[in-house]
C-alpha positions in Angstrom: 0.0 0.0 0.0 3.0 2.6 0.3 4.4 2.1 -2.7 1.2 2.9 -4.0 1.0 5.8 -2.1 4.3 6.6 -2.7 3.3 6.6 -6.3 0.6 8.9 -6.8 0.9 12.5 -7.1 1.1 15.1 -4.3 -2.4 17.4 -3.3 -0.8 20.3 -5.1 0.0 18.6 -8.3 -3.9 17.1 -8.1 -5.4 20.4 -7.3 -3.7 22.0 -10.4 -4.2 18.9 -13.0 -7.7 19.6 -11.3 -8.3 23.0 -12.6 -6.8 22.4 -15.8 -9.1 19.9 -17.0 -11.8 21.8 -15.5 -10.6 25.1 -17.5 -10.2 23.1 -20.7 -13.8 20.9 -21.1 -16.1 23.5 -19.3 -17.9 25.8 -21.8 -16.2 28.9 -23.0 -17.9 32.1 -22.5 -17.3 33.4 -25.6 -17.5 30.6 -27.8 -19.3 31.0 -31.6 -21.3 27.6 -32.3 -20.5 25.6 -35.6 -22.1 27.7 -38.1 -22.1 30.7 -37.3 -19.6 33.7 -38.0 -19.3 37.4 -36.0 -18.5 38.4 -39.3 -19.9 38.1 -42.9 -17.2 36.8 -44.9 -18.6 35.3 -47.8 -21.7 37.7 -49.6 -22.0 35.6 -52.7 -25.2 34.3 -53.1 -24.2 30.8 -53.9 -21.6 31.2 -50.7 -24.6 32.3 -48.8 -27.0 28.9 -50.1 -24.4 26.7 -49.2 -24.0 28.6 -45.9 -28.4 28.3 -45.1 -27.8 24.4 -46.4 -25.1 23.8 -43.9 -27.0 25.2 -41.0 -29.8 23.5 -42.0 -28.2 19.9 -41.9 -26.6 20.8 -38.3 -30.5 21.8 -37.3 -31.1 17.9 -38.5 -28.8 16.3 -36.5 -29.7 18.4 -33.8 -33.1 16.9 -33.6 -32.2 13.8 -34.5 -29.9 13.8 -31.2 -32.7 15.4 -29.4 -35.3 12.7 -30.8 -32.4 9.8 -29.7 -32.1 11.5 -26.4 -35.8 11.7 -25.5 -35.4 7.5 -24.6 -31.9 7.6 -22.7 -31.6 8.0 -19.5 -28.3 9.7 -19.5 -28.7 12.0 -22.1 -25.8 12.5 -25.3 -24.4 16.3 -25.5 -21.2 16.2 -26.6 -21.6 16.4 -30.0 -24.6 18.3 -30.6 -24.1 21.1 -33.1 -25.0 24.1 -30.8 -22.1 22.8 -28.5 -19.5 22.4 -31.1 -17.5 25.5 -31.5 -16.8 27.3 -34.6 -13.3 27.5 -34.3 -10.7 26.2 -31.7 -10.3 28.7 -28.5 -8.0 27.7 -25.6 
């Protein structure tokens, strides 16, 4: 039992591997879902049907998730569109 005690990290060193995960999966505040842009980079129209298409297939597999969900007990989130960001922010 001491060498397994022996092994295992410090308090400290837990604490702060701790609040890095923590940090690193919890939602950012100023996160942009998949899909959407604070700017309008593309004004083509055939940029812009492609763009209404795309957000209309992540609206599908949003419900479809949803419509799954509604018979699980322990409900899947992690890959819903509105939780997927746009770009990566660390």
């Amino acid at each position: 039992m001491e060498m397994i005690m022996e092994s295992l990290p410090d308090i400290s060193q837990s604490c702060m591997e701790m609040a890095i995960a923590w940090h690193l999966s919890r939602a950012q505040p100023d996160a942009i879902p998949l899909g959407r842009h604070t700017e309008e980079y593309f004004t083509e129209e055939a940029a812009q049907t492609e763009i209404r298409k795309f957000n209309e297939t992540l609206k599908e597999i949003e419900q479809k998730i949803e419509e799954k969900n509604h018979s699980l007990a322990l409900k899947y989130e992690y890959l819903k569109p509105s939780r997927i960001e746009n770009s990566i922010t660390i």
